[in-house]
Residue, then its C-alpha position, 0 to 999 in steps of 0.5 A: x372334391x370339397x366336402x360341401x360338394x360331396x354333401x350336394x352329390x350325396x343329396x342327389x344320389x338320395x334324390x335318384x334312389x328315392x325317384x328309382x324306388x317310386x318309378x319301378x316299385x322295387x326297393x334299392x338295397x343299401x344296407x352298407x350304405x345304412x350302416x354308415x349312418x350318414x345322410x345328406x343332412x348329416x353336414x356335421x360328419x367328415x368329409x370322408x364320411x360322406x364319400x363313403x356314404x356316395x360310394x355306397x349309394x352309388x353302388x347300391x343303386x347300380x346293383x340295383x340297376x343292373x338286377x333289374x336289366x337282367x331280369x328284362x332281357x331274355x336269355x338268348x336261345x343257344 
């Protein structure tokens, strides 16, 4: 994948997480993803900057995701 991709991919990560965080009022927890320092206007840092930071937010959405489905379905009765 070439940079100005991952830089597309990285916007519309921020793009999910910000319109998941208004649609359910919880907040998605990225502190991995903030301690990289690199957001989708950051076009200056390296290619692999941005693909950690994709992964990063990628991985703090889902967990985020995931969080919430748990907490909606009911235990199953044994």
């Amino acid at each position: 994948m070439k940079k100005q991709e991952l830089i597309h991919l990285h916007g519309l990560l921020a793009q999910v997480e910000n319109h998941y965080e208004m649609d359910t009022g919880e907040e998605v927890e990225h502190d991995e993803y903030t301690s990289l320092g690199v957001r989708p206007t950051s076009i200056h840092k390296s290619k692999t900057d941005h693909k950690n930071a994709v992964f990063a937010l990628a991985k703090g959405i889902t967990s985020e995701m995931e969080s919430e489905t748990r907490e909606r379905v009911p235990a199953s009765a044994d």
